[in-house]
C-alpha positions as CSV (number, residue, x, y, z in Angstrom):
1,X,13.4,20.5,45.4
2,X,10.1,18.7,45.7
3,X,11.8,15.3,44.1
4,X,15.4,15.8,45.7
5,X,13.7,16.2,49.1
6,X,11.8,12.6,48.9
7,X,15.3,11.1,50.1
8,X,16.2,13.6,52.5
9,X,17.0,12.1,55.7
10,X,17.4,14.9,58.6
11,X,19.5,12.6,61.0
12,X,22.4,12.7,57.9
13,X,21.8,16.0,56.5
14,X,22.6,17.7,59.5
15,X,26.3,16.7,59.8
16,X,26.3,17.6,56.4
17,X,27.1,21.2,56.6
18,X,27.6,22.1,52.5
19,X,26.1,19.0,51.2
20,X,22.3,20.7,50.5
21,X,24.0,23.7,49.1
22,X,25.7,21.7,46.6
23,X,22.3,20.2,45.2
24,X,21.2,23.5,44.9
25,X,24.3,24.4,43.4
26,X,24.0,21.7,41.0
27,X,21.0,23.3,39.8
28,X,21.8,26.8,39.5
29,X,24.5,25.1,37.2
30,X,21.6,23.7,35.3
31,X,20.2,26.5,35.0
32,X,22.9,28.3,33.2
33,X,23.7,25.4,30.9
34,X,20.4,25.1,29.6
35,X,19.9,29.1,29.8
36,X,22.9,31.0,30.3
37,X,23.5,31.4,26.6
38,X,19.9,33.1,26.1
39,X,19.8,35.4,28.9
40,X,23.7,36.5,28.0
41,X,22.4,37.1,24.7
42,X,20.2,39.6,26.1
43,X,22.4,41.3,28.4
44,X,24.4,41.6,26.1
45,X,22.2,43.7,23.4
46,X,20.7,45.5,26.9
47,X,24.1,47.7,27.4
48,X,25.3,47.7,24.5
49,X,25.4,51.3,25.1
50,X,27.5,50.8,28.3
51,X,31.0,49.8,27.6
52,X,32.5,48.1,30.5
53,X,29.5,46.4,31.3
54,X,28.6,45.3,27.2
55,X,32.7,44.1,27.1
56,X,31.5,41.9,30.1
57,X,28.4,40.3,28.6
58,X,30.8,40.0,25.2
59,X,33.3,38.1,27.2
60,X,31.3,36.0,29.2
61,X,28.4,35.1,26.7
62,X,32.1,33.8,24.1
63,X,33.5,31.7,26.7
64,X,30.4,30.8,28.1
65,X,30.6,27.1,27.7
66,X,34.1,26.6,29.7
67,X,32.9,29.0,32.5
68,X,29.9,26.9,32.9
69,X,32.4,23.5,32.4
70,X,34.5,24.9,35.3
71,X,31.4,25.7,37.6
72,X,30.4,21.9,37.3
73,X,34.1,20.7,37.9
74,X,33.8,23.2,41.1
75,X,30.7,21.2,42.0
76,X,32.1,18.3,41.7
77,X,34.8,19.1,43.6
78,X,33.4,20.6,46.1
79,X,31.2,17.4,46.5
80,X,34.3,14.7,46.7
81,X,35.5,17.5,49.1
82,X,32.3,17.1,51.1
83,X,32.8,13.8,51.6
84,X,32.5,11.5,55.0
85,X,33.2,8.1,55.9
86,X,29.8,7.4,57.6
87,X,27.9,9.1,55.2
88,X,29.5,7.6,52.0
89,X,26.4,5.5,50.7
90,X,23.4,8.3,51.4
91,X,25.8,11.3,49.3
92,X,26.3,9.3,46.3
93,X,22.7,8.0,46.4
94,X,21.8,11.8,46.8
95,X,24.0,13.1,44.2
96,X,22.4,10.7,41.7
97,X,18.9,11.4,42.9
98,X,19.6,15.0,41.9
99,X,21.2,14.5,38.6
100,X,18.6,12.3,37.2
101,X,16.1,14.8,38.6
102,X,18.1,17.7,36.7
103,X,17.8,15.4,33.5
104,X,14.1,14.8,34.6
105,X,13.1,18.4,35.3
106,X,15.1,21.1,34.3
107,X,16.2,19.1,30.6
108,X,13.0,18.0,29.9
109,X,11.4,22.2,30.4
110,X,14.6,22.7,28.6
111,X,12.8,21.5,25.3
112,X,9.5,24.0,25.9
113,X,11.7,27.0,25.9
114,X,12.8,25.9,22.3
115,X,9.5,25.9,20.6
116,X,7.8,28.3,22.6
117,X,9.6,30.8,20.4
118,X,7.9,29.0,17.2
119,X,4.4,30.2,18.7
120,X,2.2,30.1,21.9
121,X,0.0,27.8,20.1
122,X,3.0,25.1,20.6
123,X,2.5,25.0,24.7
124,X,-0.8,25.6,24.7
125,X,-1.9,23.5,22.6
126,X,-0.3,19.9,23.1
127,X,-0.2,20.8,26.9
128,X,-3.3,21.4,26.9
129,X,-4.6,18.1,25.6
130,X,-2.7,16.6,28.5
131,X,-5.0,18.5,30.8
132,X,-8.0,17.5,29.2
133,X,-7.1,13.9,29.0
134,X,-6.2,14.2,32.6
135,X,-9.9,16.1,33.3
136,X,-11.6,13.1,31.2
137,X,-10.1,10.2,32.6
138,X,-11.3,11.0,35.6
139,X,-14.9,11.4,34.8
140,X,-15.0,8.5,32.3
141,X,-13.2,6.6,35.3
142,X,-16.0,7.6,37.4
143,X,-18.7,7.1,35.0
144,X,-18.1,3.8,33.4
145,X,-14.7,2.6,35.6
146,X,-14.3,-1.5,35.7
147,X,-18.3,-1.7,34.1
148,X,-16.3,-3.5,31.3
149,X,-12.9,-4.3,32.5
150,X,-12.2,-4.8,36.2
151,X,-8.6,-5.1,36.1
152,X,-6.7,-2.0,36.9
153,X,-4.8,0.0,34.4
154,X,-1.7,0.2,36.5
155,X,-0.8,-1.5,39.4
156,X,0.5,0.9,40.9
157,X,-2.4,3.2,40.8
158,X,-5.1,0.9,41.5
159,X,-7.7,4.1,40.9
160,X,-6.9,4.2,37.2
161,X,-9.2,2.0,34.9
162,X,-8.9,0.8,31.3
163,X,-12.6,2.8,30.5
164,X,-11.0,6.5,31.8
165,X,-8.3,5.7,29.8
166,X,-10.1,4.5,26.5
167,X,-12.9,7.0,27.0
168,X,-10.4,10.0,27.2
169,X,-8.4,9.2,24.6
170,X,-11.3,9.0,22.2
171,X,-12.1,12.0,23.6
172,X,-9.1,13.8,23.9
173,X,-8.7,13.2,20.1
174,X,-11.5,14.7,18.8
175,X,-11.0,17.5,21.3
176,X,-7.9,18.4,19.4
177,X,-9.4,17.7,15.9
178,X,-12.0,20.0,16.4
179,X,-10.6,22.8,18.9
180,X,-7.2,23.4,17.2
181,X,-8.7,25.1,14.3
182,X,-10.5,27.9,16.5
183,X,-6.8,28.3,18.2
184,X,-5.1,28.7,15.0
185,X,-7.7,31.8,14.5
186,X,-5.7,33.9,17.1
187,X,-2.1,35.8,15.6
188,X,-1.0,36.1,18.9
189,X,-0.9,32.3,19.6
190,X,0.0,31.0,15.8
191,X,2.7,33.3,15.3
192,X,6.6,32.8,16.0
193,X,8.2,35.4,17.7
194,X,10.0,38.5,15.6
195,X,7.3,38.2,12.6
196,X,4.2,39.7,14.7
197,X,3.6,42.7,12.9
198,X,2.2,45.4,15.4
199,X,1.1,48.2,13.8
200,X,-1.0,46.3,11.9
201,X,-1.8,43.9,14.4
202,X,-1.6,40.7,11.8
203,X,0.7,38.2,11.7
204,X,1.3,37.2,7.8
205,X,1.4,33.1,7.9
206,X,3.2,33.6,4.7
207,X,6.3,35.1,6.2
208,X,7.6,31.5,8.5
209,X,8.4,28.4,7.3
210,X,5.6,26.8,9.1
211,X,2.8,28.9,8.3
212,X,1.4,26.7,5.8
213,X,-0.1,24.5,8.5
214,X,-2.3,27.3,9.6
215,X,-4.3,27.6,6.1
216,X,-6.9,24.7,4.7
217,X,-5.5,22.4,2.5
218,X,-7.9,19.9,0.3
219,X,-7.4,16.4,2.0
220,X,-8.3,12.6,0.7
221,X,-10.8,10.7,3.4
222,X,-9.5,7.3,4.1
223,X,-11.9,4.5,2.7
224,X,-13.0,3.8,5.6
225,X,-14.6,6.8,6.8
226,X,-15.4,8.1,3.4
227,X,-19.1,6.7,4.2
228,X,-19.7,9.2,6.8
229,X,-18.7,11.9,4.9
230,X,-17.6,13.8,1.5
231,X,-14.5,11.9,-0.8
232,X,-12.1,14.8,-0.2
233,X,-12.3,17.8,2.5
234,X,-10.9,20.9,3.6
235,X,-8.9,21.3,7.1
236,X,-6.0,22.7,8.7
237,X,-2.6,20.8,8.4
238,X,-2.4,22.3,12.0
239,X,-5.8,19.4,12.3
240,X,-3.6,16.6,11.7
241,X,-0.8,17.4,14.0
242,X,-3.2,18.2,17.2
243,X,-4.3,14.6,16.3
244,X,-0.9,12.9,17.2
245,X,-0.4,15.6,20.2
246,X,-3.7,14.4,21.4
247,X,-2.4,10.4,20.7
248,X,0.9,11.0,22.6
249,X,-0.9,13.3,25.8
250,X,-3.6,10.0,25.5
251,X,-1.3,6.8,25.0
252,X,2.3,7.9,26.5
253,X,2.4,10.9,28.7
254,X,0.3,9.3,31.3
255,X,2.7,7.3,31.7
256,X,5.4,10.0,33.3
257,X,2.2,10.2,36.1
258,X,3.0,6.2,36.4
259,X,6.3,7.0,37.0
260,X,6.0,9.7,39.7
261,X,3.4,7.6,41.5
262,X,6.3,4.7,41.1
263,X,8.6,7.2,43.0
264,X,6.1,8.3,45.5
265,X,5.3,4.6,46.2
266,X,8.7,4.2,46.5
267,X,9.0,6.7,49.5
268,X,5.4,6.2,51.0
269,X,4.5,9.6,49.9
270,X,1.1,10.4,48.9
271,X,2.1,13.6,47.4
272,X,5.8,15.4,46.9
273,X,4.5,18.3,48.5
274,X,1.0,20.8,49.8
275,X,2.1,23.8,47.9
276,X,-1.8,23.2,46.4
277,X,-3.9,21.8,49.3
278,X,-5.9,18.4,47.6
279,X,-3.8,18.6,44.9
280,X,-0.1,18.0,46.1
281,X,3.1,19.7,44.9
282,X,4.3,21.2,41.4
283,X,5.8,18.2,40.8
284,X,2.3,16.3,40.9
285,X,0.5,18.5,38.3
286,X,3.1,18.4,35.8
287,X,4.4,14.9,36.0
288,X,2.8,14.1,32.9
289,X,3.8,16.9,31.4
290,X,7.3,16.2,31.3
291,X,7.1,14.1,28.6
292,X,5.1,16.3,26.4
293,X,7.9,18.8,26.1
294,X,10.1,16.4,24.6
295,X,7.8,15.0,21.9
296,X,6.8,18.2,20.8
297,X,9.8,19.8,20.5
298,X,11.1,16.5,18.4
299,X,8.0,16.5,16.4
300,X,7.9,20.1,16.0
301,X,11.6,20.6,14.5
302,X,11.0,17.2,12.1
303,X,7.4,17.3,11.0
304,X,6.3,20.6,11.5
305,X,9.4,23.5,10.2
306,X,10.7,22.7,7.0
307,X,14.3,22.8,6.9
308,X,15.7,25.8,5.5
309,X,17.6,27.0,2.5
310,X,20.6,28.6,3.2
311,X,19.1,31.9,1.6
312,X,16.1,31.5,3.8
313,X,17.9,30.8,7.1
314,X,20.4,34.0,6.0
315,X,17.0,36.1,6.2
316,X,15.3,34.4,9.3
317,X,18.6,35.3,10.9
318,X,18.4,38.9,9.8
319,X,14.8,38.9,10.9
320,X,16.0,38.4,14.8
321,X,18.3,41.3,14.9
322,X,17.5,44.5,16.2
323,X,16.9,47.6,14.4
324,X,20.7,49.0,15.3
325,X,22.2,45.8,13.9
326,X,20.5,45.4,11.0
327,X,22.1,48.9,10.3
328,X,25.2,48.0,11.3
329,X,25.2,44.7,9.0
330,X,23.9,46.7,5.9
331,X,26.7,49.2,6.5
332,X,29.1,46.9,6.0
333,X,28.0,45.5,2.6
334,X,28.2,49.1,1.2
């Protein structure tokens, strides 16, 4: 609402009757193409012990994918509908505004939802960084901003300098290099959901794909560094992959900030909103977050999980049912 809203124009809108209600409908449609299968999946175990209402979920959670293909059609339509000669060029520039921001917003959050069920330690962890890069740029920026170079970073944000930026990556790095392996202590944050065993209260690394990454492994120090230290040491895999989170939250995702100060620019908005007063909108403390939840769920699913044997993704699957349908599978097999 925050982004959609930077182009509203009252003077249009309110001969508009339906045309607002459609961007919001545009969401809710979002919302169910990104989610609907998830939450139906849940419904639908959650009365199973009420027939007319589990025949429901059953229905709607197997056609899912046309009902949610006929709700967009309806929006569309409903749009082309909407439709007025003196108002032709501000509702198509809306209606792209709002899909991109769709794409932008709800697709990119999309990708958290993916891996958060791989582990807590997934969101906190690479988000995280991005928060402390955020934190250090600003007191590096304050400290030792255009001492060295006076140029701006970005032109657009004429506050951000080359040494907050260096200075917070370098620190941001070794942030994750050294803070990772203290998260990786916790079960509750390392362990993917269904293999968190709770009467023991332990969470066997052993028993997921990726749990490897969470025990020390002998490593080879690069010649260059081997004078600072020993010729081989022992870290966490999970060590080297906070590295690149902490390289991508330093080097790229600052740059989805760029971009929403771009918009804001744009529009001669200081913030997109005062939901947090000095701090602006939602949209302004997660801008560069947006970009995080792609790369890690890309670097998660390639670099991180190994792929699974057929055998192994039979008994992950089995893993995720509940008690009841794990007895109703096994009955059928005698």
């Amino acid at each position: 609402n925050e982004v959609v809203s930077l182009r509203y124009k009252l003077d249009k809108e309110k001969h508009l009757k339906i045309f607002r209600t459609i961007n919001w409908y545009f969401l809710f449609v979002s919302f169910l193409y990104f989610y609907g299968k998830e939450a139906l999946l849940h419904f639908k175990s959650s009365t199973s012990t009420i027939s007319h209402l589990s025949e429901l979920a059953k229905v709607t959670y197997d056609y899912s994918r046309p009902i949610i293909f006929t709700l967009y059609v309806a929006g569309l339509v409903a749009f082309i509908l909407s439709l007025r000669n003196d108002s032709l060029r501000y509702q198509f520039s809306q209606l792209t505004w709002t899909l991109l921001t769709l794409w932008l917003v709800v697709g990119q959050t999309h990708f958290s939802m993916q891996y958060l069920y791989d582990g807590l330690i997934w969101i906190l962890l690479p988000h995280g960084l991005i928060i402390v890069n955020d934190i250090m740029a600003y007191f590096f920026g304050i400290a030792l901003g255009r001492k060295f170079i006076s140029r701006p970073l970005f032109a657009l944000s004429p506050s951000k300098t080359w040494e907050g930026f260096i200075g917070s990556m370098l620190f941001t790095v070794m942030f994750a290099f050294f803070v990772s392996p203290y998260l990786a202590l916790s079960d509750w944050l390392i362990c993917p959901a269904g293999h968190y065993d709770f009467q023991k209260s332990i969470c066997d690394v052993n028993s997921f794909n990726h749990g490897a990454i969470f025990l020390p492994a002998k490593y080879k120090v690069p010649y260059f560094l081997s004078i600072f230290t020993t010729e081989y040491i022992n870290i966490l895999p999970l060590q080297i992959h906070a590295v690149f989170f902490a390289l991508f939250s330093s080097l790229i995702a600052p740059f989805g900030g760029f971009l929403a100060s771009g918009i804001k620019r744009a529009f001669n908005k200081k913030d997109f909103d005062s939901i947090f007063p000095g701090h602006g909108g939602f949209m302004d403390r997660v801008d560069c977050q947006l970009l995080m939840c792609a790369f890690v769920y890309i670097y998660v699913t390639t670099f991180v999980k190994k792929e699974l044997s057929p055998l192994e993704s039979l008994e992950y699957q089995i893993r995720q049912l509940e008690e009841e349908q794990r007895k109703q599978l096994l009955s059928r097999f005698l």
